[in-house]
C-alpha beads as a LAMMPS data file, in Angstrom:
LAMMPS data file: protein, C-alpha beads

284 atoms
283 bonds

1 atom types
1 bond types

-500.0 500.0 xlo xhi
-500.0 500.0 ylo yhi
-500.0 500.0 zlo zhi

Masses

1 110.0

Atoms # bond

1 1 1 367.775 373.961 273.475
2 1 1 364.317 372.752 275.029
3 1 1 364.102 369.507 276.822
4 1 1 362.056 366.998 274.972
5 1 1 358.817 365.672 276.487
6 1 1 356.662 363.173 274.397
7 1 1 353.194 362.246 275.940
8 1 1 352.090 358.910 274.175
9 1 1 348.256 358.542 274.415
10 1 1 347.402 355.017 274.345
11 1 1 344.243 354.629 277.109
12 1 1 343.632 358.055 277.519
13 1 1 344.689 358.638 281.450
14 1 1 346.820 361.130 280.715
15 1 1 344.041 363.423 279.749
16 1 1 342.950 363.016 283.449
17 1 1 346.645 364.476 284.843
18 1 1 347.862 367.765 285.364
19 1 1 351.776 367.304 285.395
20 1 1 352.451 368.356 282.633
21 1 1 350.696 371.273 282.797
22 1 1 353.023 374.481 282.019
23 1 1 355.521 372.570 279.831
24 1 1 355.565 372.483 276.293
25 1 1 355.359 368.668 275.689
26 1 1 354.736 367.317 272.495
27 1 1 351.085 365.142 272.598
28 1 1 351.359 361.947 270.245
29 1 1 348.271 360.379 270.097
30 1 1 347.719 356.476 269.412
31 1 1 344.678 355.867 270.566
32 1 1 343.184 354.628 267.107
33 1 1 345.556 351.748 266.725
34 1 1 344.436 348.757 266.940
35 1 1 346.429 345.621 268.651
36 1 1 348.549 347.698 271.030
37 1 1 347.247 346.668 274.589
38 1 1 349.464 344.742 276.082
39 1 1 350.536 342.625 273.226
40 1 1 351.611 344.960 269.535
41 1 1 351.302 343.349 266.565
42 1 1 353.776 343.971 263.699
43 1 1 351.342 346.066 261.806
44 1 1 350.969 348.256 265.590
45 1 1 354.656 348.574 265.378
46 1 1 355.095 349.971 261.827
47 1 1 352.280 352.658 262.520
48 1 1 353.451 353.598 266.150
49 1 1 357.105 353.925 264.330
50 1 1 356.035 355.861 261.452
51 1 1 354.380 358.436 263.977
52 1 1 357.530 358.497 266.079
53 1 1 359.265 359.644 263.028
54 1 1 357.934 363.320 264.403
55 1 1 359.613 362.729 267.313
56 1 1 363.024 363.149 268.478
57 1 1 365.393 359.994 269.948
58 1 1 366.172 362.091 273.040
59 1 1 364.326 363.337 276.433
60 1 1 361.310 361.805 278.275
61 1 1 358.426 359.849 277.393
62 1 1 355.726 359.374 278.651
63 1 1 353.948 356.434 277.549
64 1 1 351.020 355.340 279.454
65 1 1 350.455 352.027 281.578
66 1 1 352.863 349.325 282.076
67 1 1 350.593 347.462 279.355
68 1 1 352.530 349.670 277.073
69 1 1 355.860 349.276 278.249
70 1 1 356.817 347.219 275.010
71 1 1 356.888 350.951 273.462
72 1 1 360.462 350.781 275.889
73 1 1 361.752 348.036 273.244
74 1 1 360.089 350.410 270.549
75 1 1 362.682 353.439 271.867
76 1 1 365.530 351.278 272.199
77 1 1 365.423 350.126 268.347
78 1 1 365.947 353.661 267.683
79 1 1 369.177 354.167 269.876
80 1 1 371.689 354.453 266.657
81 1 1 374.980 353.987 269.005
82 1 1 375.548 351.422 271.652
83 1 1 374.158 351.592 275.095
84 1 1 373.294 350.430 278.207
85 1 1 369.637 349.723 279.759
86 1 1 368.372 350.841 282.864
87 1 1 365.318 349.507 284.136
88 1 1 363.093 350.168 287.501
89 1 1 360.097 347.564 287.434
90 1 1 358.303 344.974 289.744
91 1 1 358.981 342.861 287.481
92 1 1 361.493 340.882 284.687
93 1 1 359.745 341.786 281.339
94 1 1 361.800 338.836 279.972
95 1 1 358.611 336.547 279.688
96 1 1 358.489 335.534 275.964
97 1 1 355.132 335.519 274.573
98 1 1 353.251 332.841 273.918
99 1 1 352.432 333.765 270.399
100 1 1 355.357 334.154 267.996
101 1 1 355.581 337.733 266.006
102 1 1 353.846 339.996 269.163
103 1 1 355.775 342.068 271.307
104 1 1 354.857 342.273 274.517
105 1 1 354.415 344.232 277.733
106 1 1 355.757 341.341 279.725
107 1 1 358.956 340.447 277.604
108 1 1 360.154 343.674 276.234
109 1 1 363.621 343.477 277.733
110 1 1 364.036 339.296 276.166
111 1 1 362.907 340.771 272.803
112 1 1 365.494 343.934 273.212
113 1 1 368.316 341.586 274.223
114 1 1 367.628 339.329 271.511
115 1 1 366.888 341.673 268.500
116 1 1 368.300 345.322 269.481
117 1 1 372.061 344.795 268.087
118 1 1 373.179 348.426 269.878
119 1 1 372.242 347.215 273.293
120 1 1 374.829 345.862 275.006
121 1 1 373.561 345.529 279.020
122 1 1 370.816 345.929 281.344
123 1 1 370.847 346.718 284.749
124 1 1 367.708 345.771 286.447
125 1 1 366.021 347.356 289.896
126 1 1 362.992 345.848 291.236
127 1 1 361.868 342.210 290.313
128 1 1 362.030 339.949 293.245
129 1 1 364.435 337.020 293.486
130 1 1 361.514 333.996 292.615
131 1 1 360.889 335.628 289.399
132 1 1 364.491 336.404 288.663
133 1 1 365.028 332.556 288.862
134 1 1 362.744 331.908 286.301
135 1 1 364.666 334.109 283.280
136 1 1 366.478 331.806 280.957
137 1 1 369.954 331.379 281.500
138 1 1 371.225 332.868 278.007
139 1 1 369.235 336.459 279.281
140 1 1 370.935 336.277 282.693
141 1 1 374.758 336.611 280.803
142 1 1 373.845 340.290 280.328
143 1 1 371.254 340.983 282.869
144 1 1 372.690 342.805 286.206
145 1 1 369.992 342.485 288.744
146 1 1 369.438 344.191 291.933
147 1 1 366.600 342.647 293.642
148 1 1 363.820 343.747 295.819
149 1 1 364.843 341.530 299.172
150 1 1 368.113 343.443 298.680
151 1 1 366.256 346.435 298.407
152 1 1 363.830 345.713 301.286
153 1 1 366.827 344.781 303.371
154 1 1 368.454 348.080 303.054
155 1 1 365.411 349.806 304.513
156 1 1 364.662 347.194 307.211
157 1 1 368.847 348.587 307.965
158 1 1 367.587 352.098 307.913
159 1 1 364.309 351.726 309.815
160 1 1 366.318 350.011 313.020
161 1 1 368.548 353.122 312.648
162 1 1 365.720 355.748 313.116
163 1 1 363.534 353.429 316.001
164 1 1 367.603 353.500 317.645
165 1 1 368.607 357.235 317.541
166 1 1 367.770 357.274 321.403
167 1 1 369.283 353.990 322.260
168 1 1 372.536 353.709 319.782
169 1 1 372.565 351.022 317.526
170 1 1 374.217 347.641 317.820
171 1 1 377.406 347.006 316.579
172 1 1 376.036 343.862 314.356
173 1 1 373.604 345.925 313.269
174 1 1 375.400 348.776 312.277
175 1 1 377.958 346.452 310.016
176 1 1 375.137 344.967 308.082
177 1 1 373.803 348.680 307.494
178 1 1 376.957 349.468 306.319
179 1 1 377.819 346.293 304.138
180 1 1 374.161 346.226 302.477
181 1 1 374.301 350.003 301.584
182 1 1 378.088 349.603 299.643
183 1 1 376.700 346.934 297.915
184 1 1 373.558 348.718 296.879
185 1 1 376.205 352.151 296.328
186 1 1 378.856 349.448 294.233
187 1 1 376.280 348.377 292.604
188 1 1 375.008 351.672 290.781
189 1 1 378.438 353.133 290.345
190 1 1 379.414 349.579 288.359
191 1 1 377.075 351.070 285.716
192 1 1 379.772 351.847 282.977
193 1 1 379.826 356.134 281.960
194 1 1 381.772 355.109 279.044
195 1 1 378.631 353.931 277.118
196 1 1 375.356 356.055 277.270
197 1 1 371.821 355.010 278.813
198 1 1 368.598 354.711 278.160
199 1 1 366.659 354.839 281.568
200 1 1 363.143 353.202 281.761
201 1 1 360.916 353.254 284.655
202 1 1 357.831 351.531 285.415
203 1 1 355.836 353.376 288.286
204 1 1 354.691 349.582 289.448
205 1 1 358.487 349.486 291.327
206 1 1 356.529 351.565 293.713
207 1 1 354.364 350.875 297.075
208 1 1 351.082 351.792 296.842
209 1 1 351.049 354.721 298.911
210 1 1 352.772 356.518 295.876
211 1 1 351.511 355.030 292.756
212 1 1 348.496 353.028 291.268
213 1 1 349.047 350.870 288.533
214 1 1 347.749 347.610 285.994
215 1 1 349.977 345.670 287.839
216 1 1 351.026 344.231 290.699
217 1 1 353.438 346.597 292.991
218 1 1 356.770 346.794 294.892
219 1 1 357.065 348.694 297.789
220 1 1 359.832 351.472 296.680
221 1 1 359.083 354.584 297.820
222 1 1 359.092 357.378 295.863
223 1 1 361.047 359.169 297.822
224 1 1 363.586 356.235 297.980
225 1 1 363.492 356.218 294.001
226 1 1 364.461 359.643 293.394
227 1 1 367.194 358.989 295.984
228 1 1 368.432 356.352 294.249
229 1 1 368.454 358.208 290.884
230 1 1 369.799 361.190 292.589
231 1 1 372.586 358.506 293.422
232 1 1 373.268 357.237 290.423
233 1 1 372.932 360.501 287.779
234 1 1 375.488 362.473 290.050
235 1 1 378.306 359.207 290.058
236 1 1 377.386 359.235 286.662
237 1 1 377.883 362.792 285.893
238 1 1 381.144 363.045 287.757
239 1 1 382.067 360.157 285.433
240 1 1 381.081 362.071 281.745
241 1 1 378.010 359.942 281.411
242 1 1 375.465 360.407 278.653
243 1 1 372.060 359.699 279.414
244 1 1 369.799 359.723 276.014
245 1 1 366.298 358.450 276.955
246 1 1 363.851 358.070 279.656
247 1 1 360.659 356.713 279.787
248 1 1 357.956 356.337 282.085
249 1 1 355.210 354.427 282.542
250 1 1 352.772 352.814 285.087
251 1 1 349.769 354.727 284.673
252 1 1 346.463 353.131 285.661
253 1 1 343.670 352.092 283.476
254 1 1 341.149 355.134 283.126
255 1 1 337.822 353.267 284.161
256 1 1 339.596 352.784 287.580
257 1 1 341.284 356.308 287.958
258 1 1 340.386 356.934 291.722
259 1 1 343.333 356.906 292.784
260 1 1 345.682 358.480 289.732
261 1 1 346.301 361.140 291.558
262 1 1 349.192 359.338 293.239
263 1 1 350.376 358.813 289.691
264 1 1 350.101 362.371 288.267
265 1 1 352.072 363.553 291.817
266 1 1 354.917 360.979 290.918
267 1 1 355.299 361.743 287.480
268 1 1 355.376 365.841 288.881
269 1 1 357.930 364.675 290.996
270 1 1 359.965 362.328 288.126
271 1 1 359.608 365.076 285.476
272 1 1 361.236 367.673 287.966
273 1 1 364.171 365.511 288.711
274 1 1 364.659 364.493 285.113
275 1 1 364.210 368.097 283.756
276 1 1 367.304 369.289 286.482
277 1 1 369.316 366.372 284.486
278 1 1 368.346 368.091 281.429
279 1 1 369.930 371.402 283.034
280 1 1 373.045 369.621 284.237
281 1 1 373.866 368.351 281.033
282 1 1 373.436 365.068 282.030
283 1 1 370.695 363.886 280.013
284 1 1 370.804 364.942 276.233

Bonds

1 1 1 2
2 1 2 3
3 1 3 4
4 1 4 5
5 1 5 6
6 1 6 7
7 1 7 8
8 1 8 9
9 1 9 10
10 1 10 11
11 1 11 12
12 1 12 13
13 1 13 14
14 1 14 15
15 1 15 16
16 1 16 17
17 1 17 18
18 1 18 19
19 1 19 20
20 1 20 21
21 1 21 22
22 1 22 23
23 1 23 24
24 1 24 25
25 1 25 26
26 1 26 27
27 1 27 28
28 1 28 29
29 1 29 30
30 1 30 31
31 1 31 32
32 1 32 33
33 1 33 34
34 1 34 35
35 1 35 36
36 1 36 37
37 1 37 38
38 1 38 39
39 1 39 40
40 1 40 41
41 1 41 42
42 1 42 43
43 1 43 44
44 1 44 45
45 1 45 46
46 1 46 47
47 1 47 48
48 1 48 49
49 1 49 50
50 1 50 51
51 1 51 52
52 1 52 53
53 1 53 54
54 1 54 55
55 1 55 56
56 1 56 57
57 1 57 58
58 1 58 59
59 1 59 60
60 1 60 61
61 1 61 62
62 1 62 63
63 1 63 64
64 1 64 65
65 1 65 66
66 1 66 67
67 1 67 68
68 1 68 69
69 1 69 70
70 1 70 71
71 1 71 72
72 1 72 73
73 1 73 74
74 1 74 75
75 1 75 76
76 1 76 77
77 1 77 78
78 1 78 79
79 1 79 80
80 1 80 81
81 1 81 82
82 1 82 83
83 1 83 84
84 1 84 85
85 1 85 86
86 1 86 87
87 1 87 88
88 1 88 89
89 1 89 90
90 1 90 91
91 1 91 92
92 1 92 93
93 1 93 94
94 1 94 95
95 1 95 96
96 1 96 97
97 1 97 98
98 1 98 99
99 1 99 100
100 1 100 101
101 1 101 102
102 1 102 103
103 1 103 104
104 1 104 105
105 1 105 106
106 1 106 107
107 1 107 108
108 1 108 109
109 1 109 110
110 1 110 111
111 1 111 112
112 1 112 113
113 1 113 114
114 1 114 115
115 1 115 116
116 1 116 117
117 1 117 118
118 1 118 119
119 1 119 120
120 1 120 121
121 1 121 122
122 1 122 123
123 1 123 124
124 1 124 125
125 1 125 126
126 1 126 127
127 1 127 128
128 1 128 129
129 1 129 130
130 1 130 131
131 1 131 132
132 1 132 133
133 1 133 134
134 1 134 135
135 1 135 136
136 1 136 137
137 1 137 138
138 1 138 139
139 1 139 140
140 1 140 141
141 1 141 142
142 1 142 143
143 1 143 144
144 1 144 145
145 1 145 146
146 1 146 147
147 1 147 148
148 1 148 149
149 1 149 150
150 1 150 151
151 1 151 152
152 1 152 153
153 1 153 154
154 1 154 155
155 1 155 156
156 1 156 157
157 1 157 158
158 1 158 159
159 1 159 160
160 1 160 161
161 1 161 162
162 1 162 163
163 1 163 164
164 1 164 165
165 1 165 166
166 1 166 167
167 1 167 168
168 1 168 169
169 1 169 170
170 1 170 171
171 1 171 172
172 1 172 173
173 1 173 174
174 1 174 175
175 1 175 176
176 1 176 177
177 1 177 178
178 1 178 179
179 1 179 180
180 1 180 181
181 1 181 182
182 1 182 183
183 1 183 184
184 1 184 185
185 1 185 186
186 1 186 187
187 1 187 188
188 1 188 189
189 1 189 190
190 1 190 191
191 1 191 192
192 1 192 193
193 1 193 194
194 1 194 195
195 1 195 196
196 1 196 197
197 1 197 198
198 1 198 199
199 1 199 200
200 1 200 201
201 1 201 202
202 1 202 203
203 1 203 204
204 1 204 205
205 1 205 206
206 1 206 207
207 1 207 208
208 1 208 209
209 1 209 210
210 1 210 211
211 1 211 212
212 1 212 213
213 1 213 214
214 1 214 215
215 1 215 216
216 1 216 217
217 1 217 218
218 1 218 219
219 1 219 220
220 1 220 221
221 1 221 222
222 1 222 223
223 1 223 224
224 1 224 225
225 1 225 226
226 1 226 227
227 1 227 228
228 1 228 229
229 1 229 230
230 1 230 231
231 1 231 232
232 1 232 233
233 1 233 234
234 1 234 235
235 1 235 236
236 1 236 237
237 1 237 238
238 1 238 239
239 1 239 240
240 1 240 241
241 1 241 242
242 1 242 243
243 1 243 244
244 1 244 245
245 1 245 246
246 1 246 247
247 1 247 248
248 1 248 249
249 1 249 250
250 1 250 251
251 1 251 252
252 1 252 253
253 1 253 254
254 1 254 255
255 1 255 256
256 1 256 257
257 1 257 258
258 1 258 259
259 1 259 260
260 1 260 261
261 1 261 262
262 1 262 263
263 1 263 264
264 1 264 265
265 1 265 266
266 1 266 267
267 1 267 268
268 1 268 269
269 1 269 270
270 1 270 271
271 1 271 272
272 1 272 273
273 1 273 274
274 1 274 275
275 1 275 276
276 1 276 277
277 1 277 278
278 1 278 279
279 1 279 280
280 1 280 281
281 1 281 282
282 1 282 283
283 1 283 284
């Protein structure tokens, strides 16, 4: 059985990246609907889910910029068990939008938690702590969110451990290396194996050394994200975890494509990793 890989062309970019060259992916393209940038419109949604209907509710998807991230809300509607949401993102997504009946880019994850009766819990990696604070209460009750100070702090532990190889490293020091990377650990392995996932990352979790995107950025490595998933999909393995979707997004808008090569060598780098899940069994 072939991994699935779903390219969703929305803007276009994609047809500037090479990634996926070599892989038989299948190409669904969406570029002539209307009222799907950013905000999608109930007549968007019934055309982007009648096309979907050729594709399968498994693998990876690709699906453009993070103005398109709503199509995350779009996958999880098709889940047909319950399950569990994983999200890497800069930023909440639980902003409802100002205009009842659209589904939007920026609050995906509200509209999921409110409307998707399968999904039970997300777990959150990115935002920072200001803009948690501003999600409404009734989200938070089954939100877990690890936030990018916590993050941050971690590698302000790790880079006082390299600049001390020479010198040792202080006893104080040391502890608070060792508390913040159990929590960070505890907090991945509470991630329940019993119910499957659906992973979605937004490439806008990342600095911009390693990715260029509509939005504004974290300043996750990518190397730091795949160690993190690495992480996570083996304690979840061990455990008999299911993982049923991924998608990806955080491309950059084509008239501003200087940079995308940073994003075509991170999704290289994301479908490797996810395609050696495939392999392991660990996503279906």
């Amino acid at each position: 059985m072939n991994l699935n890989i779903v390219i969703m062309n929305f803007s276009g970019i994609y047809e500037e990246e090479l990634f996926y060259q070599n892989e038989e992916v299948f190409w669904l393209d969406l570029k002539d609907i209307s009222g799907t940038n950013c905000y999608c419109d109930e007549e968007a949604v019934d055309q982007i889910l009648e096309r979907l209907e050729k594709c399968p509710g498994s693998g990876i998807y690709f699906i453009d910029s993070g103005n398109y991230h709503y199509m995350s809300r779009i996958g999880a509607q098709r889940v047909k068990e319950p399950f569990n949401l994983l999200v890497f993102d800069n930023h909440t997504d639980m902003q409802l939008p100002a205009f009842g009946g659209l589904l939007s880019c920026g609050g995906w994850i509200a509209s999921a938690l409110e409307e998707v009766e399968n999904l039970k819990e997300v777990w959150l990696i990115g935002p920072d702590e200001e803009a948690y604070s501003q999600v409404e209460e009734p989200f938070k009750d089954r939100v877990r969110f690890l936030s990018r100070e916590e993050l941050s702090q971690m590698r302000m532990y790790h880079g006082i451990i390299q600049d001390d190889e020479k010198t040792g490293i202080n006893g104080k020091v040391q502890k608070n290396i060792e508390i913040q990377d159990k929590k960070i650990r505890n907090w991945i392995q509470e991630i329940p194996a019993e119910i499957p996932l659906y992973v979605s990352i937004d490439k806008d979790v990342l600095c911009k050394e390693n990715a260029s995107t509509t939005w504004s950025q974290g300043d996750m490595t990518l190397e730091e994200l795949l160690e993190m998933l690495t992480d996570f999909t083996t304690e979840f393995w061990k455990k008999g975890g299911r993982i049923l979707q991924v998608d990806i997004c955080g491309e950059c808008d084509p008239d501003e494509s200087v940079e995308n090569n940073k994003n075509d060598h991170a999704n290289r780098e994301l479908l490797k990793f996810w395609k050696g899940c495939f392999e392991r069994g660990i996503l279906l």
